[in-house]
PAMI-837480 format. One record per residue: x, y, z of N, C-alpha, C in turn. Coordinates in steps of 0.02 Angstrom, whole numbers, padded with zeros to 5 digits, always signed. Layout:
BEGIN
XYZXYZXYZ ...
***
This chain:
BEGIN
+01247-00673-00450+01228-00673-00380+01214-00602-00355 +01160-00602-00330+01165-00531-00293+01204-00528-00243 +01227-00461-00205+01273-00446-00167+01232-00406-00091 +01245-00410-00036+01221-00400+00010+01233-00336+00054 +01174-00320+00052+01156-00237+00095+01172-00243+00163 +01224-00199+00177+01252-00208+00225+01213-00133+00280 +01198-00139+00337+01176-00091+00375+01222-00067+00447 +01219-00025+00477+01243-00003+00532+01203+00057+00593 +01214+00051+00632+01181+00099+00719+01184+00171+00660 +01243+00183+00606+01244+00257+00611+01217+00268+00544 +01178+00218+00533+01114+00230+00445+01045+00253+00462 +01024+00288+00426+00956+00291+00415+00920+00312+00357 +00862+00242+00378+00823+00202+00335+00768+00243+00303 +00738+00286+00262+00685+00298+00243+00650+00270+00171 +00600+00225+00198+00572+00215+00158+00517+00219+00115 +00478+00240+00068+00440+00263+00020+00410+00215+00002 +00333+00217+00031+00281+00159+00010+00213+00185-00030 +00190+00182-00093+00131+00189-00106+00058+00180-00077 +00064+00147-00053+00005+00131-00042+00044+00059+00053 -00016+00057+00102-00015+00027+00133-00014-00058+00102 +00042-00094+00118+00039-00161+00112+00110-00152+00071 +00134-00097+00028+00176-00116-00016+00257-00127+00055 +00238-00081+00117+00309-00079+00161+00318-00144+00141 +00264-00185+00158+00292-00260+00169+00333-00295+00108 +00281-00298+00063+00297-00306+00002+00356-00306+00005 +00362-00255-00043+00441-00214-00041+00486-00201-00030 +00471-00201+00065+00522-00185+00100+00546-00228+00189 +00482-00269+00164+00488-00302+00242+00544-00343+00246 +00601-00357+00212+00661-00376+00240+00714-00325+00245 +00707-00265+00215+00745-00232+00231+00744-00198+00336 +00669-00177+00322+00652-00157+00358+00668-00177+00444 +00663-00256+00427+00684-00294+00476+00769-00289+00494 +00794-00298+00449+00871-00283+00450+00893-00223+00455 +00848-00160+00468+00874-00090+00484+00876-00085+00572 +00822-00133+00555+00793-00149+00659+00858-00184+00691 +00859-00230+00647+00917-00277+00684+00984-00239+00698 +00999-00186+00656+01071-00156+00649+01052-00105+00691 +01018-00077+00695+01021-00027+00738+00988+00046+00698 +00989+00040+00657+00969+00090+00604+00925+00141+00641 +00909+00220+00606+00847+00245+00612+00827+00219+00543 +00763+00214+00563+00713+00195+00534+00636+00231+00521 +00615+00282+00466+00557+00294+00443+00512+00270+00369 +00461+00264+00391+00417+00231+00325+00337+00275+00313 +00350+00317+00260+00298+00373+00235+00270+00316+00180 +00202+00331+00185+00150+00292+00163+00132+00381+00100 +00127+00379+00048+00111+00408-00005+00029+00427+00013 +00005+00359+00004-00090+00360-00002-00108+00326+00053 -00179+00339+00064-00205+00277+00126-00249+00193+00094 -00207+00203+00041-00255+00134+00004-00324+00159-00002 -00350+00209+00000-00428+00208+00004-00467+00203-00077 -00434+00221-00134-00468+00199-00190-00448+00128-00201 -00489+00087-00154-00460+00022-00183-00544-00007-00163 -00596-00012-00200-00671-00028-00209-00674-00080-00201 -00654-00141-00252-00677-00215-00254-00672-00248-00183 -00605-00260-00170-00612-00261-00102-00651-00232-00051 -00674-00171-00048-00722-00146-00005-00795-00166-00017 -00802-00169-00072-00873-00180-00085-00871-00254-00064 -00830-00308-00073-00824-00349-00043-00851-00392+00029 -00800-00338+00058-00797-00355+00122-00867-00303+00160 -00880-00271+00140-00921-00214+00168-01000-00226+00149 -01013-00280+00088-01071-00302+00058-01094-00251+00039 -01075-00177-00004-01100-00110-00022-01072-00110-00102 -01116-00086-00125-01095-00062-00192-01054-00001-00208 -01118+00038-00180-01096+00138-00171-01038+00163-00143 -00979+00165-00147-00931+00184-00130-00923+00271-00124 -00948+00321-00042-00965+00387-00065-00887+00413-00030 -00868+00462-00013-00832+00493+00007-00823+00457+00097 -00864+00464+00125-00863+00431+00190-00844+00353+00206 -00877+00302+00142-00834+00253+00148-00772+00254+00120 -00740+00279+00079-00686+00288+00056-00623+00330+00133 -00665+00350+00158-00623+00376+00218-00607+00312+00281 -00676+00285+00287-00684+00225+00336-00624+00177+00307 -00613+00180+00241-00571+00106+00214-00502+00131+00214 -00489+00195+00202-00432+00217+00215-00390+00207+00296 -00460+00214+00336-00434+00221+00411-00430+00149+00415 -00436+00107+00403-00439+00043+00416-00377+00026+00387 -00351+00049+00316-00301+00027+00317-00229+00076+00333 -00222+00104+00364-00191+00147+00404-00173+00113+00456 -00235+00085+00493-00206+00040+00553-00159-00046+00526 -00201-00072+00476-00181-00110+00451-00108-00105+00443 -00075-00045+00414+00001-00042+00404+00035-00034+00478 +00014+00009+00510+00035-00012+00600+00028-00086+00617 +00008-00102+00613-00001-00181+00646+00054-00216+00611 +00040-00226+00541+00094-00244+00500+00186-00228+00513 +00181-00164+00515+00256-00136+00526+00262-00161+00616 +00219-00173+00647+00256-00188+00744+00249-00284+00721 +00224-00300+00658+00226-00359+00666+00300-00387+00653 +00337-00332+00599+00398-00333+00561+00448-00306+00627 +00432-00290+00685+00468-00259+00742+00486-00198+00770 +00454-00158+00730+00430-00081+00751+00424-00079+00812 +00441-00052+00854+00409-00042+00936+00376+00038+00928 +00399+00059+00898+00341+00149+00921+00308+00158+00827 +00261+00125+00812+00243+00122+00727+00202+00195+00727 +00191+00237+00778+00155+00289+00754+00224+00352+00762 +00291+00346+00799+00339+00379+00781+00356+00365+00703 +00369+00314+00695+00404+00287+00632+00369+00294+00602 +00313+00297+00578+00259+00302+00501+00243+00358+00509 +00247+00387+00426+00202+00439+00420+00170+00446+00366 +00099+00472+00371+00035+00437+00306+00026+00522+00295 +00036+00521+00209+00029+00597+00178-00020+00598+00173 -00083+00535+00161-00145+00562+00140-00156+00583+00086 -00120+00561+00033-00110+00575-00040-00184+00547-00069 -00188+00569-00123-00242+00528-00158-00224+00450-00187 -00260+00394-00177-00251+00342-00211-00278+00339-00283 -00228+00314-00323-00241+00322-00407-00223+00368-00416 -00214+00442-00385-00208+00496-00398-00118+00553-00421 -00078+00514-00401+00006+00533-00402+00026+00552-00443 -00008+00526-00515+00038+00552-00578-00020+00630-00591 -00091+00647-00572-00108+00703-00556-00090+00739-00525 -00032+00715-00477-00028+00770-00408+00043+00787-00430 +00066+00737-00471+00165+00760-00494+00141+00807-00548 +00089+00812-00580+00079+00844-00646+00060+00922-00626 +00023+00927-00580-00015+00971-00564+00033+01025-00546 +00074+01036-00483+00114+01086-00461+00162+01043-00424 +00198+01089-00380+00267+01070-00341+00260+01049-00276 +00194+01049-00266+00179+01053-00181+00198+00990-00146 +00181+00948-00177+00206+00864-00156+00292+00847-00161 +00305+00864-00198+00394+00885-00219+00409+00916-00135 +00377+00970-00134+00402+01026-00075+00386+00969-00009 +00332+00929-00011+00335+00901+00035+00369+00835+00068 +00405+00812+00021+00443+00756+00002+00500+00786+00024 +00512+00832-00004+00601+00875-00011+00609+00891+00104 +00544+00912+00129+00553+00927+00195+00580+00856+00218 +00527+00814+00209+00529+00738+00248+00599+00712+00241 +00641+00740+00169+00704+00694+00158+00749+00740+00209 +00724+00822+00214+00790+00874+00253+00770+00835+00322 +00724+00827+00347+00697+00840+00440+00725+00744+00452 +00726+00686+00420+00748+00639+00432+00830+00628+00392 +00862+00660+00369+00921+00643+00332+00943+00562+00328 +00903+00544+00275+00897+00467+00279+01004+00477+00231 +01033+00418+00259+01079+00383+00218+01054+00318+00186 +00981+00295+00195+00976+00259+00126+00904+00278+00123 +00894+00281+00036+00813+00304+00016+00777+00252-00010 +00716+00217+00017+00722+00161-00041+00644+00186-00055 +00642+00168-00126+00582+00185-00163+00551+00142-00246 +00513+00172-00258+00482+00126-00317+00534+00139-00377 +00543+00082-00427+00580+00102-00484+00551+00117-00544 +00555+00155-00584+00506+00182-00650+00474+00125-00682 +00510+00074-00692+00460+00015-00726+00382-00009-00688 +00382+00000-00621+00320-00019-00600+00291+00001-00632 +00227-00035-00639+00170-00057-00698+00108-00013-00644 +00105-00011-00585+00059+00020-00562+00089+00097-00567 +00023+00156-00591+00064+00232-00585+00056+00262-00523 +00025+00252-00472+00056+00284-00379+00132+00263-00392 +00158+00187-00419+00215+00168-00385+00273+00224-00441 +00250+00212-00492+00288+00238-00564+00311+00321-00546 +00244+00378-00535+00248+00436-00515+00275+00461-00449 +00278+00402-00370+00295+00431-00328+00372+00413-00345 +00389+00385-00377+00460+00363-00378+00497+00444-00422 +00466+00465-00487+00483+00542-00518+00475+00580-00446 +00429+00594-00411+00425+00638-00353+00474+00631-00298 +00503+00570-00310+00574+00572-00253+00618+00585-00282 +00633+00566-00320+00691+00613-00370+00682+00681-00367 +00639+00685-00385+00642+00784-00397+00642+00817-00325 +00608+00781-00283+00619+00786-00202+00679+00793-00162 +00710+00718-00207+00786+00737-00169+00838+00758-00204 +00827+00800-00246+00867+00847-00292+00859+00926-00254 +00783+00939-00248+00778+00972-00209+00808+00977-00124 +00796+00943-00100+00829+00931-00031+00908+00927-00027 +00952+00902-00085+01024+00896-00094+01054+00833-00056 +00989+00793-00057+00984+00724-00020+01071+00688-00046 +01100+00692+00004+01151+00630-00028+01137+00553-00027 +01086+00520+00008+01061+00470+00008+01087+00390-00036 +01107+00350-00026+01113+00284-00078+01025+00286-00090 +01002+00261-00153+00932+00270-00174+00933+00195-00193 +00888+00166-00168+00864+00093-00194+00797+00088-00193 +00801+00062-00288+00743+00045-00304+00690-00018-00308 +00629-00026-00292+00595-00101-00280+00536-00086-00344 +00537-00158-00359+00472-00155-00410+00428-00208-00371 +00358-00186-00370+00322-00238-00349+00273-00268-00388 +00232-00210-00444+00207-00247-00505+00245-00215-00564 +00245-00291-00596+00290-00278-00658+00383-00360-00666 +00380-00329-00731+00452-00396-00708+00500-00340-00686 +00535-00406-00644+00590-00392-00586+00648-00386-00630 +00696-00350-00619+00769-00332-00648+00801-00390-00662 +00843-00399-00705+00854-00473-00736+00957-00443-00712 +00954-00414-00694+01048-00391-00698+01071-00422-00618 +01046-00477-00614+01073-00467-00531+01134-00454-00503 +01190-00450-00530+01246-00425-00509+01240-00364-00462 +01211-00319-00491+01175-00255-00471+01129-00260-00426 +01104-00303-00413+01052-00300-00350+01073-00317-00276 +01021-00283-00225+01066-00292-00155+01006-00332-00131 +01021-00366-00082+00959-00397-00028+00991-00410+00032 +00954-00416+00082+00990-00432+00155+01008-00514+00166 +01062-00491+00206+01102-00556+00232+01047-00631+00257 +01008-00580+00292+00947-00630+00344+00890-00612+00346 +00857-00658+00341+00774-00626+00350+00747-00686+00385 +00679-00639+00414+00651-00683+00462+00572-00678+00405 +00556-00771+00359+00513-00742+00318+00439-00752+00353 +00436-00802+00406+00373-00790+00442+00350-00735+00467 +00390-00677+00497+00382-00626+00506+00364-00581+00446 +00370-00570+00395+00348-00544+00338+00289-00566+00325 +00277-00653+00327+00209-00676+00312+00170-00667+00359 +00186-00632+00421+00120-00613+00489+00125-00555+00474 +00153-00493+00441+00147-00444+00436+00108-00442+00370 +00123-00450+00331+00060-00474+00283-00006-00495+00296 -00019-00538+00340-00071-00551+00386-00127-00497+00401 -00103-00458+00437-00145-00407+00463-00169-00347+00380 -00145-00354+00343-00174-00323+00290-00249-00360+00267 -00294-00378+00300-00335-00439+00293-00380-00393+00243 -00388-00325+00225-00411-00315+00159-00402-00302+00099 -00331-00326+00114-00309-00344+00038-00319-00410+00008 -00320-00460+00069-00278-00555+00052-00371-00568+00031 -00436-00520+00070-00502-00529+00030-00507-00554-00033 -00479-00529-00090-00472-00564-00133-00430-00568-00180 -00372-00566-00154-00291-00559-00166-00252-00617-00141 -00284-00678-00084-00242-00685-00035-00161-00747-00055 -00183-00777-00114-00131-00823-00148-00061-00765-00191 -00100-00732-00197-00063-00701-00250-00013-00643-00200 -00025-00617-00160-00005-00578-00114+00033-00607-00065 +00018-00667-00021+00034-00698+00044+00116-00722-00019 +00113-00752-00083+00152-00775-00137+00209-00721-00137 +00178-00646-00142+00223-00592-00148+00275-00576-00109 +00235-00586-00039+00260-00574+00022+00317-00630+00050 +00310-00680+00010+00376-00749+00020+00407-00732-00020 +00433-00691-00083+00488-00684-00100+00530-00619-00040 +00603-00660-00064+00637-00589-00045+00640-00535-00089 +00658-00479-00036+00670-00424-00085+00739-00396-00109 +00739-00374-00155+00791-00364-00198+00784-00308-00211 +00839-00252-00202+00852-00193-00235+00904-00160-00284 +00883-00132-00306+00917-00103-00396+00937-00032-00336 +01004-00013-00348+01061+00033-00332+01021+00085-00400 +00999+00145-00362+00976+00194-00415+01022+00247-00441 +01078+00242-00494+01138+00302-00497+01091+00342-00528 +01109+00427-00503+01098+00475-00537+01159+00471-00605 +01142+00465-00684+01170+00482-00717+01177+00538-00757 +01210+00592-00729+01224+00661-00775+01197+00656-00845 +01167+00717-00873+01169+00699-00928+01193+00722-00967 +01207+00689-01039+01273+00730-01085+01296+00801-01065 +01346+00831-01093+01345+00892-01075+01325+00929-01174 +01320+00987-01159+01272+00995-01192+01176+01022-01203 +01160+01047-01230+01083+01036-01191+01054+01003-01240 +01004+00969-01208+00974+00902-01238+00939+00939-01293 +00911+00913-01365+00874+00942-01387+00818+00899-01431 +00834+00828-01417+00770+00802-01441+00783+00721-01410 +00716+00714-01377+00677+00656-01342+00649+00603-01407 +00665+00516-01385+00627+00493-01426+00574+00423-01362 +00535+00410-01379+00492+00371-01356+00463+00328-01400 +00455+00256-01394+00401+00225-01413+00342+00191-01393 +00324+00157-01415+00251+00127-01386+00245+00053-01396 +00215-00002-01351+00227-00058-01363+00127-00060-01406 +00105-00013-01407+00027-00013-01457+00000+00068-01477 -00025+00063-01533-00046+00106-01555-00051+00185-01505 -00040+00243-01513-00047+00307-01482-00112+00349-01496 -00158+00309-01514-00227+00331-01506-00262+00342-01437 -00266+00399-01415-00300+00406-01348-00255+00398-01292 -00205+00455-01305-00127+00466-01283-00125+00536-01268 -00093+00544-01206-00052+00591-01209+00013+00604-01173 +00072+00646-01194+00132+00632-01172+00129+00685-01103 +00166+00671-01054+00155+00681-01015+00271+00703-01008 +00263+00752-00988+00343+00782-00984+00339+00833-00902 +00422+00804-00872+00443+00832-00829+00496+00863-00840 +00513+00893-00832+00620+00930-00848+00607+00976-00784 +00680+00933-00751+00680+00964-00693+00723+01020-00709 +00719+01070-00676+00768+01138-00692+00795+01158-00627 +00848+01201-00628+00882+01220-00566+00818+01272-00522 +00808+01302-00572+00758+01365-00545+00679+01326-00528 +00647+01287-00574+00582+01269-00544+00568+01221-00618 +00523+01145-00609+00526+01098-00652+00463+01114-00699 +00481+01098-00728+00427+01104-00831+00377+01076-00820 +00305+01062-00817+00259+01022-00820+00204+01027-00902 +00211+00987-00928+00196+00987-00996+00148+00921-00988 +00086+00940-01018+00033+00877-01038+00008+00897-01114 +00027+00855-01168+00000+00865-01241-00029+00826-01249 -00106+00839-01286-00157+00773-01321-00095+00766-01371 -00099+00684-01372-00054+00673-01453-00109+00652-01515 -00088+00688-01590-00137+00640-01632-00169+00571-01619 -00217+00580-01680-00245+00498-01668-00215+00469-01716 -00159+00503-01770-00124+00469-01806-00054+00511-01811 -00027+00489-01874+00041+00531-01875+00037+00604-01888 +00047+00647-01860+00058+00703-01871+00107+00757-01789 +00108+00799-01825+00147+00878-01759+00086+00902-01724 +00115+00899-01661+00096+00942-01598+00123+00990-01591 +00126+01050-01567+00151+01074-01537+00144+01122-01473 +00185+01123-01432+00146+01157-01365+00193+01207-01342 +00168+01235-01300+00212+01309-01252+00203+01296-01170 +00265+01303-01136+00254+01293-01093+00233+01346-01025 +00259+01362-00983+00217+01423-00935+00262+01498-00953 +00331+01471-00969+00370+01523-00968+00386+01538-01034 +00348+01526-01095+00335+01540-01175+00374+01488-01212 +00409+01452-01189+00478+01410-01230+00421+01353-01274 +00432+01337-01326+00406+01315-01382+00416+01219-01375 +00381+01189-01385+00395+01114-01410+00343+01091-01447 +00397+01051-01501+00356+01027-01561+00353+00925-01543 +00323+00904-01582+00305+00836-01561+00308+00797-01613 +00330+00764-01650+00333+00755-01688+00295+00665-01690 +00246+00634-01736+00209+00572-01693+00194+00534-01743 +00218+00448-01734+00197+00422-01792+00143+00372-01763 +00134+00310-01796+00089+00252-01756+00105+00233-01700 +00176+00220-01682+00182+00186-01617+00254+00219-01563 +00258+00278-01595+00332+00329-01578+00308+00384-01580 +00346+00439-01544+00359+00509-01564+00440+00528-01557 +00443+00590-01571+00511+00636-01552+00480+00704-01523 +00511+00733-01497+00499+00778-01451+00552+00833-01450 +00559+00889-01507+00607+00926-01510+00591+00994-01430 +00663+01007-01407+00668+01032-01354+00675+01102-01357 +00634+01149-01327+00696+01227-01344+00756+01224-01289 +00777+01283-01316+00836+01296-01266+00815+01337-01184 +00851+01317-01160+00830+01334-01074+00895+01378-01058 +00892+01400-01017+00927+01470-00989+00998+01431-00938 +00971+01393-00904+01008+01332-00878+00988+01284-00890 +01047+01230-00903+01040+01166-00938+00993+01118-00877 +00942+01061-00884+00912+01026-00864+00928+01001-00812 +00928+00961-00765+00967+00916-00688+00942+00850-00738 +00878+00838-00741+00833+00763-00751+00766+00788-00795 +00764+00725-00839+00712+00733-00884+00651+00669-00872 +00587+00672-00875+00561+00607-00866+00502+00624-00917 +00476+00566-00949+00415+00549-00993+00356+00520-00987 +00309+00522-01012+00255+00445-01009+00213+00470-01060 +00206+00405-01082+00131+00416-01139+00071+00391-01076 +00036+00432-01083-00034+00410-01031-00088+00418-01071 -00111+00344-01062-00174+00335-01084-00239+00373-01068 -00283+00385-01107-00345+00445-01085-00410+00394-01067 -00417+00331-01095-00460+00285-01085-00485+00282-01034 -00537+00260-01006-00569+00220-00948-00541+00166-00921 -00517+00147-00863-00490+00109-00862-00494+00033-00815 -00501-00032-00838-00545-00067-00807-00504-00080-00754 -00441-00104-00775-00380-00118-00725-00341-00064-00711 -00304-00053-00652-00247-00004-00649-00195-00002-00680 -00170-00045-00694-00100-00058-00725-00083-00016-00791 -00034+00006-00796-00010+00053-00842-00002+00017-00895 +00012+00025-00970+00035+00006-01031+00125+00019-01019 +00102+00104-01024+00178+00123-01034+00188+00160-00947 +00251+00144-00924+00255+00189-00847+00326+00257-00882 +00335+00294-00829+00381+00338-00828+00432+00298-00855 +00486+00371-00900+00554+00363-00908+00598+00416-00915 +00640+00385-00901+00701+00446-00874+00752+00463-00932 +00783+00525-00942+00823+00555-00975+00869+00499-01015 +00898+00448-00956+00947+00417-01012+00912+00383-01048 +00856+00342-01029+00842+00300-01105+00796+00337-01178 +00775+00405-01140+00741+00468-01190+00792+00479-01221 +00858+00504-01213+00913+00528-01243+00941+00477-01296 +00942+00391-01271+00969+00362-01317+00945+00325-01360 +00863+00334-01371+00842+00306-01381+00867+00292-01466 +00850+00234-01507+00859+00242-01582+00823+00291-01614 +00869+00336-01698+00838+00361-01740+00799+00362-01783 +00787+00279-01762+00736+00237-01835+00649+00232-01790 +00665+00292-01714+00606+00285-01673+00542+00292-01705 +00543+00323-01760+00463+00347-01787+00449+00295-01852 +00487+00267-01857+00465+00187-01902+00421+00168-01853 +00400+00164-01789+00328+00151-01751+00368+00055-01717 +00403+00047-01728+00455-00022-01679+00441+00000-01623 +00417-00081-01584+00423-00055-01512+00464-00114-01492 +00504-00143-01524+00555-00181-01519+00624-00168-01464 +00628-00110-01472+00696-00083-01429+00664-00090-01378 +00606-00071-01359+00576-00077-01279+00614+00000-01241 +00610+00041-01274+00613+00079-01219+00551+00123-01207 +00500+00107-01221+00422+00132-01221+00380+00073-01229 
***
């Protein structure tokens, strides 16, 4: 049985949405039950939904998708999430929301790239001191949801966020441990399904599958920070549920002083990589058909958090990830028999 999220006048709620439509998703029973208790309550929108075409070309009868419609669809759904969130009981939705204007599709470029999004995450968590964080969990299958979820971590590591952190998956399978999961006491689900409503360019040609989404409750996974060994880590293993042709690994290590950003092409078959990172420290790669290992150097101070991904280099017809982010503990424990190319253990 899951166990029930309890709220109070002296909590506050911040919540972390990818993209416009996921508050609801995700979070529209919480959201409602932060209202009811008394909670503060904020909800930062990551992107403005604007790389989202089919639907536009859709509804818009246009093929050409230039920079200007991509702005028009963004503003549209910008309002769309206002309407939505006063449908869920927001009374002031332009106090309470705030839209970064991030790139859509774009997150695991913008976590890769530099710190600036980190820095801006880390303000939003100091200037609202949320006591609960809720955000995406690494398994989401979409990468906005996969990468903004690494960017709140390293965000609120930075900030010294004490926060309870709860995580939501919206594509992808749902956590099978329910003991561990929280959901609210009460929900009002017509209210979720009229707040869903006003997203009317998504349900275009989404609307069974979405309006479907929006009738489950939501359920959240309790996110512990787990220390890691003591010791310094010195070799990562990963696998792959298909071949590592047209791959590359993608590494974060957060550090006390400032975090590692590492992107390596991996072979098209088994063989060593090896790379250097900004501050000369050495890593070798070690890569078979459907695995690697990832020997570590030594760091000056030991690591906070480690995260991974094999990212595909392909074209890509659908969004959905193969492999999403992963975090230190299941890199650390992973099995030694990783480069036999098994993707049996499932932790890649």
């Amino acid at each position: 049985m899951t166990r029930e999220l309890k709220l109070s006048p002296q909590d506050r709620v911040l919540v972390l949405a990818p993209h416009p439509d996921d508050e609801t998703l995700a979070a529209g029973d919480l959201i409602q039950a932060a209202l009811a208790a008394g909670s503060a309550l904020r909800v930062v929108f990551a992107t403005d939904g604007d790389n989202n075409p089919w639907p536009q070309r859709w509804l818009e009868r246009r093929w050409r998708i230039g920079p200007r419609a991509r702005a028009r669809w963004g503003a549209r759904r910008r309002g769309e999430a206002l309407a939505a969130l006063a449908a869920l009981g927001v009374r002031d939705v332009e106090r309470e929301a705030r839209f970064l204007g991030w790139p859509d599709q774009g997150l695991t470029a913008l976590l890769m790239r530099d710190d600036a999004a980190v820095a801006v995450l880390a303000n939003e968590f100091a200037r609202f001191a949320p006591t609960h964080l809720v955000m995406p969990i690494l398994a989401d299958r979409h990468p906005d949801h996969s990468a903004l979820r690494v960017l709140a971590d390293l965000a609120a590591l930075r900030a010294g966020s004490p926060a309870q952190r709860l995580g939501y998956i919206v594509h992808g399978e749902k956590p099978q441990d329910a003991g561990r999961l929280l959901t609210v006491a009460s929900r009002d689900a017509s209210a979720k399904q009229r707040a869903m409503e006003h997203h009317a360019s998504q349900l275009a040609l989404s609307r069974k599958r979405l309006l479907g989404l929006a009738a489950l409750p939501n359920r959240f996974e309790p996110v512990d920070r787990i220390p890691l060994p003591p010791g310094p880590p010195r070799l990562l293993r990963l696998t792959s549920r298909s071949p590592l042709r047209r791959c590359d690994l993608l590494l974060v290590i957060a550090l006390p002083e400032e975090p590692v950003r590492l992107r390596v092409a991996l072979p098209r078959g088994a063989g060593v990589r090896e790379a250097v990172d900004g501050r000369g420290r050495r890593y070798s790669i070690e890569c078979g058909a459907r695995a690697l290992a990832v020997s570590l150097p030594e760091f000056e101070t030991p690591p906070v958090a480690i995260y991974a991904k094999l990212h595909r280099r392909d074209p890509r017809l659908l969004i959905f990830d193969r492999e999403h982010w992963r975090h230190d503990a299941e890199l650390l424990r992973a099995p030694a028999a990783a480069l036999t190319g098994s993707a049996e253990s499932g932790y890649i």
